[in-house]
Backbone bond lengths (Angstrom), bond angles and torsions (degrees), N, CA, C in turn:
res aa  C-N    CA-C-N  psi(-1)  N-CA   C-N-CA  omega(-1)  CA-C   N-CA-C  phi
1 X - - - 1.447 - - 1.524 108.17 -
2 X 1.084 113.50 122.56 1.719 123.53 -175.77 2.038 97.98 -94.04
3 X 1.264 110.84 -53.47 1.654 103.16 -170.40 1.305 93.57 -117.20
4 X 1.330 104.84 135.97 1.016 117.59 144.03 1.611 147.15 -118.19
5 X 1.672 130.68 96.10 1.141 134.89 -140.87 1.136 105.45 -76.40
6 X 1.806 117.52 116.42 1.423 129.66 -174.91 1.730 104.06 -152.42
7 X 1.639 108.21 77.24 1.462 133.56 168.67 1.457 107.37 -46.63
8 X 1.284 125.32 -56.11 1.229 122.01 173.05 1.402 144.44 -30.59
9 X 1.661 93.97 -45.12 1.615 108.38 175.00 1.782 104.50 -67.51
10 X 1.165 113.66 -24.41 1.419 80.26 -176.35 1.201 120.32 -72.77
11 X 1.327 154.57 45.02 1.257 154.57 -176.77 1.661 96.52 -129.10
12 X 1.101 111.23 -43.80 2.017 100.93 161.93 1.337 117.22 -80.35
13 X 1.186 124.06 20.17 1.611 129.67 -167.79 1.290 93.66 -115.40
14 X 1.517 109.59 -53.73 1.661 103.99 175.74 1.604 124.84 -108.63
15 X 1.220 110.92 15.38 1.307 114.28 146.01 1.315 124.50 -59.26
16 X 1.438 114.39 131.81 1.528 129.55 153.70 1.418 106.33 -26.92
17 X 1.484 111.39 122.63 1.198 120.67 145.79 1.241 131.53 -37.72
18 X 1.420 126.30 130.61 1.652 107.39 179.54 1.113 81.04 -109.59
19 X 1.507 95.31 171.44 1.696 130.85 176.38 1.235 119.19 -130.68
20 X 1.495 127.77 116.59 1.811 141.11 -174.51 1.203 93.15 107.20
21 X 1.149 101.97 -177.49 1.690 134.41 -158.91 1.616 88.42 -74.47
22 X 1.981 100.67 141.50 1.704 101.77 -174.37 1.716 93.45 -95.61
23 X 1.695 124.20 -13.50 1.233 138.41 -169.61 1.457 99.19 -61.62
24 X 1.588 110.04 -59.42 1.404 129.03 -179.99 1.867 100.06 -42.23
25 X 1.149 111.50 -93.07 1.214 134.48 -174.30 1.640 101.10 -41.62
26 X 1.089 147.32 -12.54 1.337 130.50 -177.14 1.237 98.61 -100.21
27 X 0.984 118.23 -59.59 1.636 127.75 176.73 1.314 124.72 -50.40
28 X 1.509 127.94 -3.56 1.291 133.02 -157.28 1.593 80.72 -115.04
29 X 1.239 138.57 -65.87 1.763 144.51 155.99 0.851 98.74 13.83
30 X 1.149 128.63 -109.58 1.241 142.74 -164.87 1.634 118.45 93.59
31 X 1.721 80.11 49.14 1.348 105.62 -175.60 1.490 111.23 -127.01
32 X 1.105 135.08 82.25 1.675 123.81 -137.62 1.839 87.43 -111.99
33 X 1.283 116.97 -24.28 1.595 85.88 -177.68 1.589 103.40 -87.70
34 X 1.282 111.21 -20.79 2.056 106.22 165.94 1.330 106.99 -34.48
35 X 1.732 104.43 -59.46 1.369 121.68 -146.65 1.156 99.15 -81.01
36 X 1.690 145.82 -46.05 1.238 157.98 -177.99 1.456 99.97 89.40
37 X 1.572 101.91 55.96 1.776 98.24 172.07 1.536 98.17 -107.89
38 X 1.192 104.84 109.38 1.526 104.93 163.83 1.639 150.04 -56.73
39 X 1.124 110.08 -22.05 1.092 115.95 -178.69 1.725 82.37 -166.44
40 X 1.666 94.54 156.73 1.433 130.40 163.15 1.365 117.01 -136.69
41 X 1.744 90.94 128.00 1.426 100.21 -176.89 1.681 118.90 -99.61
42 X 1.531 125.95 -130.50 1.301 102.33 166.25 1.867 107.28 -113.03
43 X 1.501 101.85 -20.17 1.013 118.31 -169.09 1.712 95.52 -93.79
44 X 1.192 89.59 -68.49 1.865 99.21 -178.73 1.318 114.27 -98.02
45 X 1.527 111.62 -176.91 1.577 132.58 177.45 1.456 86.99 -122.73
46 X 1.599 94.91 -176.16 1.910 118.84 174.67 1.669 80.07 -143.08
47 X 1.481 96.56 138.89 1.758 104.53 161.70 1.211 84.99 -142.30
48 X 1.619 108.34 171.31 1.092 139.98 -157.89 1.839 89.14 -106.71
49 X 1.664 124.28 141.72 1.379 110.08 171.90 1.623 106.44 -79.73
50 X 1.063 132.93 130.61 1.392 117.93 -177.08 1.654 110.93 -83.88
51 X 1.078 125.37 1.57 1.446 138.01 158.72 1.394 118.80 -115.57
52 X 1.112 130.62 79.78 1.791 143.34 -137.91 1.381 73.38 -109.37
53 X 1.646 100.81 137.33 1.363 131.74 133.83 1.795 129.33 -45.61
54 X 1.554 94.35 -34.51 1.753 102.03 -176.36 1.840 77.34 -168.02
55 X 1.737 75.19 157.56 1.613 85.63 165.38 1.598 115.37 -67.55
56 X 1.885 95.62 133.83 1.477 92.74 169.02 1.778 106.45 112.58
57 X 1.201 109.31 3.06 1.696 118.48 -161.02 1.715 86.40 -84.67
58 X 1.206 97.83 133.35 1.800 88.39 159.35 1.861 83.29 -147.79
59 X 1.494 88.66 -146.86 1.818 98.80 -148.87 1.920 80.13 -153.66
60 X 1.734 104.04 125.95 1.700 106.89 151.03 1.465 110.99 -88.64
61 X 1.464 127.20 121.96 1.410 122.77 -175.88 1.718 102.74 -104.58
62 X 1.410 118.12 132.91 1.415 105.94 143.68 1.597 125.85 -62.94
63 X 1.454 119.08 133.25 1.742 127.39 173.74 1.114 85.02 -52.46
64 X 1.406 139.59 -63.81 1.788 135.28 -142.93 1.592 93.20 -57.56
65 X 1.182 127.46 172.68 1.591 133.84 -177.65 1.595 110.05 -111.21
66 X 1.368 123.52 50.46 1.896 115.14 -163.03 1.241 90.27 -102.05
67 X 1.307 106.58 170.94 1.612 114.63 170.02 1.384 97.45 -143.11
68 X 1.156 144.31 47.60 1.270 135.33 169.40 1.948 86.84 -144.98
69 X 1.479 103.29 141.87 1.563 99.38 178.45 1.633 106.93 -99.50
70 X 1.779 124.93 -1.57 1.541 111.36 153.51 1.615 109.76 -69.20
71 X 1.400 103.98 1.18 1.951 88.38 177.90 1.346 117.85 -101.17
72 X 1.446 107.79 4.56 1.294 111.38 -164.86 1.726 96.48 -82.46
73 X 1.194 115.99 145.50 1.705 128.36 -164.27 2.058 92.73 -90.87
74 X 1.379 104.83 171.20 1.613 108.37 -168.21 1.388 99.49 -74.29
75 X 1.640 125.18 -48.87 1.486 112.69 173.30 1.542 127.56 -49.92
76 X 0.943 100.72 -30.92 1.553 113.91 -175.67 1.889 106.05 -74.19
77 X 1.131 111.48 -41.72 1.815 109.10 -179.14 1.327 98.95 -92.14
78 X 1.662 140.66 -12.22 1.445 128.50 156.35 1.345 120.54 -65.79
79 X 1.191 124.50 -34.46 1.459 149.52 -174.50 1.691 94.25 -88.10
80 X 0.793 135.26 -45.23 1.779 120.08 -170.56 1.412 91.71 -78.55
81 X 1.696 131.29 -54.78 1.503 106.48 176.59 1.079 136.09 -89.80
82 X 1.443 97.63 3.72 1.312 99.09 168.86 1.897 122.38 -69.63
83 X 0.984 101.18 -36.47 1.793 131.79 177.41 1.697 88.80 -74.16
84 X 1.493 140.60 -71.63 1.536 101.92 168.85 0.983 140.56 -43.00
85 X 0.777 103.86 -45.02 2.093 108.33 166.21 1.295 107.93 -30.39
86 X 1.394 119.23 -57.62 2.110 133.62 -139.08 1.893 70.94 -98.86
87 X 0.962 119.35 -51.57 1.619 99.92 -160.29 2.283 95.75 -93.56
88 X 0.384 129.03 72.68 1.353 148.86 -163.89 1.626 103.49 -168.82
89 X 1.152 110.67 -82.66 1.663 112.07 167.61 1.580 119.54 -38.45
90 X 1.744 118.84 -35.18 1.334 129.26 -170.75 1.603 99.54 -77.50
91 X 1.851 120.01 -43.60 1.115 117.87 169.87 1.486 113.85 -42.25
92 X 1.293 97.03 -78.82 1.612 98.81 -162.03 1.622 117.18 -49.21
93 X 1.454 104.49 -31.68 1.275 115.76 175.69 1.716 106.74 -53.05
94 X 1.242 128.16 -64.97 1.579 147.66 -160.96 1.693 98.84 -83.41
95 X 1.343 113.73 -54.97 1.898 102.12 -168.68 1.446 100.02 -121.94
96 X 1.608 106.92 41.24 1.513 97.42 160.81 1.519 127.48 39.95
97 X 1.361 119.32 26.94 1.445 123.69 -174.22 1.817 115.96 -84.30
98 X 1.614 86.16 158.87 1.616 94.51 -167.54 1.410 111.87 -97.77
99 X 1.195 101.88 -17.19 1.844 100.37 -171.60 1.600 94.26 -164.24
100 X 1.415 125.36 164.10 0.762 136.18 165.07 1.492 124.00 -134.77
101 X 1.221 132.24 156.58 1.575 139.59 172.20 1.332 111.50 -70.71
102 X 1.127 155.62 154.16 1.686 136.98 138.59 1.264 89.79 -149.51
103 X 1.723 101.03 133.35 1.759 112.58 157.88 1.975 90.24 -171.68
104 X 1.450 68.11 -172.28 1.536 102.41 -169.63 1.649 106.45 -107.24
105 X 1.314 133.96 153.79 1.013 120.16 164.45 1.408 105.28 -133.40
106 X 1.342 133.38 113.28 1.525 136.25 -149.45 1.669 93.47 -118.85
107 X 1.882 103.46 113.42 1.463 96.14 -177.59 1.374 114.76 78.43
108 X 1.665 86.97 118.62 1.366 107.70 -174.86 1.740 123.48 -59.32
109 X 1.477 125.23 2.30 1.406 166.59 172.60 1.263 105.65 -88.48
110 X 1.465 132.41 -12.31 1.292 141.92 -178.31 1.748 102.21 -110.12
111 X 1.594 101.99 -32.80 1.691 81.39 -173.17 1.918 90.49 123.81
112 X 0.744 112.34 28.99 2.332 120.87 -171.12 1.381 77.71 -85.85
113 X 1.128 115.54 157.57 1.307 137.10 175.41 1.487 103.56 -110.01
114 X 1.729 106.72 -45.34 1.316 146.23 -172.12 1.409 110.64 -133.24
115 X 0.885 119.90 111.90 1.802 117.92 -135.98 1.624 94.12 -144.49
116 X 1.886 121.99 5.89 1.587 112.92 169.66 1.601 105.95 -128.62
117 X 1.216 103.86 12.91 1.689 119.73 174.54 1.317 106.31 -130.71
118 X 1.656 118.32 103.44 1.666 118.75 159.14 1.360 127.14 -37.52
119 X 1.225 138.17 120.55 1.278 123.67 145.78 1.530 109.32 -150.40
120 X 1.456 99.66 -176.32 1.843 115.60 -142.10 1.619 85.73 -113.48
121 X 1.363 119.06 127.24 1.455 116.85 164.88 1.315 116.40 -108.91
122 X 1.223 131.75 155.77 1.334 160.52 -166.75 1.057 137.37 -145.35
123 X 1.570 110.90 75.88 1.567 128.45 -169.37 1.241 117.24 -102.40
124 X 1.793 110.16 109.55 1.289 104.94 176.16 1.036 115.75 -60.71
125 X 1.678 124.28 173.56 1.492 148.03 165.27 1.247 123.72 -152.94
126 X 1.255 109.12 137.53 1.941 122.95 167.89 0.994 120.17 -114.48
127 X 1.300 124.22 139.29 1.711 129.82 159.33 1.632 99.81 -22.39
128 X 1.388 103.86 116.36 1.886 100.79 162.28 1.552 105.90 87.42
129 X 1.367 119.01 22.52 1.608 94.20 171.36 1.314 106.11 -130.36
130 X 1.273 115.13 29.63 1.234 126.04 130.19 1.351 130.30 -93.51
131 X 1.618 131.19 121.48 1.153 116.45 -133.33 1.449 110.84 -159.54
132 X 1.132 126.90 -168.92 2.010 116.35 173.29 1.616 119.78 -54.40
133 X 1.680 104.64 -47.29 1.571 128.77 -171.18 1.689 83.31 -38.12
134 X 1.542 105.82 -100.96 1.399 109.67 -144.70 1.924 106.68 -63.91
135 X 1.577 125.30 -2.22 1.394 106.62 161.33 1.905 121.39 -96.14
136 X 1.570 88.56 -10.80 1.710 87.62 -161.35 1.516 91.41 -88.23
137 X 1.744 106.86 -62.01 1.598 119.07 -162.59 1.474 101.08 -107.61
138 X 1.548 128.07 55.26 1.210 135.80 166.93 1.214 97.43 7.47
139 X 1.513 131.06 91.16 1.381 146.23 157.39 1.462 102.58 -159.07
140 X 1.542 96.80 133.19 1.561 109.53 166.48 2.028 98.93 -85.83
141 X 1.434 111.23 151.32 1.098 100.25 159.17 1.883 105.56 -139.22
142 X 1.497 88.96 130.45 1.345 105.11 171.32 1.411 127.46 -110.72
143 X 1.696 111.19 124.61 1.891 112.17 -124.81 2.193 73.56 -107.02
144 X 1.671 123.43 0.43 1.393 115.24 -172.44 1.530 101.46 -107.56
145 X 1.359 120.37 143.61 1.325 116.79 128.91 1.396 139.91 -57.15
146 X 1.715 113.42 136.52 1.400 101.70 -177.10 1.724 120.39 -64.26
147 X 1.341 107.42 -17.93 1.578 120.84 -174.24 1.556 96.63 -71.17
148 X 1.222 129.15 -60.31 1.324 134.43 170.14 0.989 122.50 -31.94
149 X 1.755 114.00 -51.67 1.326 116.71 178.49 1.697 110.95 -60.95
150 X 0.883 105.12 -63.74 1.710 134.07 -175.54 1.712 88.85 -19.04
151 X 1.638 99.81 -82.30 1.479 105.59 -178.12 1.615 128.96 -34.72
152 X 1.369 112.97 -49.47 1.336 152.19 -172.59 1.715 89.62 -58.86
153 X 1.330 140.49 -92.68 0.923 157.76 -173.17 1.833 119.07 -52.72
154 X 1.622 96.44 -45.00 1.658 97.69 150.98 1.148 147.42 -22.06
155 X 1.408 83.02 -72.56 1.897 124.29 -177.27 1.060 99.74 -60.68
156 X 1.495 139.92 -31.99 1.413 131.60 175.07 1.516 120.11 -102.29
157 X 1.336 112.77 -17.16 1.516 100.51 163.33 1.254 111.98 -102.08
158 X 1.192 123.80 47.10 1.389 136.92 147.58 1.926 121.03 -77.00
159 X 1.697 71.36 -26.87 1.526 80.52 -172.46 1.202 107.41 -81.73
160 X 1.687 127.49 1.42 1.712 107.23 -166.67 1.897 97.26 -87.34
């Protein structure tokens, strides 16, 4: 695959750069279906990754602003796995998934996207969705909307 038609991106292409933490700034809104933060905890949030690996990827963030995970305090690492757990159950529950990814990536030398704000990722997976696309025709394909997801995943951690 030589083109691939994706109209959308241009609105993060020519958007203003921001500057500081996007963790900080989304969460302060208080605009969570803009933002696609799903749930708020007391310690943490759940957002949705808005550049997903697979449908269904989001991120547990600590509110506090650390980037090292020996700084993270005991409420704060009970509350981040604790919230994988409940949204782990919401996966499998909502996109029927078979396995999932979870880690941390500490340091931008690790692969951080966002590399001065901790958080916990959670990438679903199924038998087979790894596949020709992203080895033959270097394309990921993602078969969800993030709005879909958002709702989808909401609606059930409403219930925790």
């Amino acid at each position: 695959m030589n083109i691939l038609w994706a109209p959308w991106r241009v609105k993060f292409i020519r958007a203003k750069k921001q500057k500081g933490c996007i963790f900080c700034k989304k969460i302060k809104e208080k605009n969570d279906e803009k933002n696609y933060i799903i749930y708020r905890g007391k310690f943490c949030f759940v957002i949705l990754n808005i550049y997903p690996y697979n449908n269904g990827h989001l991120m547990i963030v600590p509110y506090r602003h650390i980037a090292n995970l020996e700084d993270i305090n005991s409420n704060e690492f009970l509350e981040l796995f604790e919230l994988a757990k409940k949204m782990l159950k919401i996966l499998k529950k909502t996109h029927k998934i078979e396995g999932c990814n979870i880690g941390l990536n500490l340091g931008k030398v690790s692969g951080a996207g966002i590399d001065n704000h901790i958080h916990l990722h959670l990438v679903p997976r199924w038998l087979g969705d790894t596949n020709f696309m992203p080895i033959i025709g270097k394309t990921k394909v993602i078969s969800e909307g993030l709005n879909y997801t958002y709702k989808l995943l909401s609606k059930e951690a409403k219930k925790l």
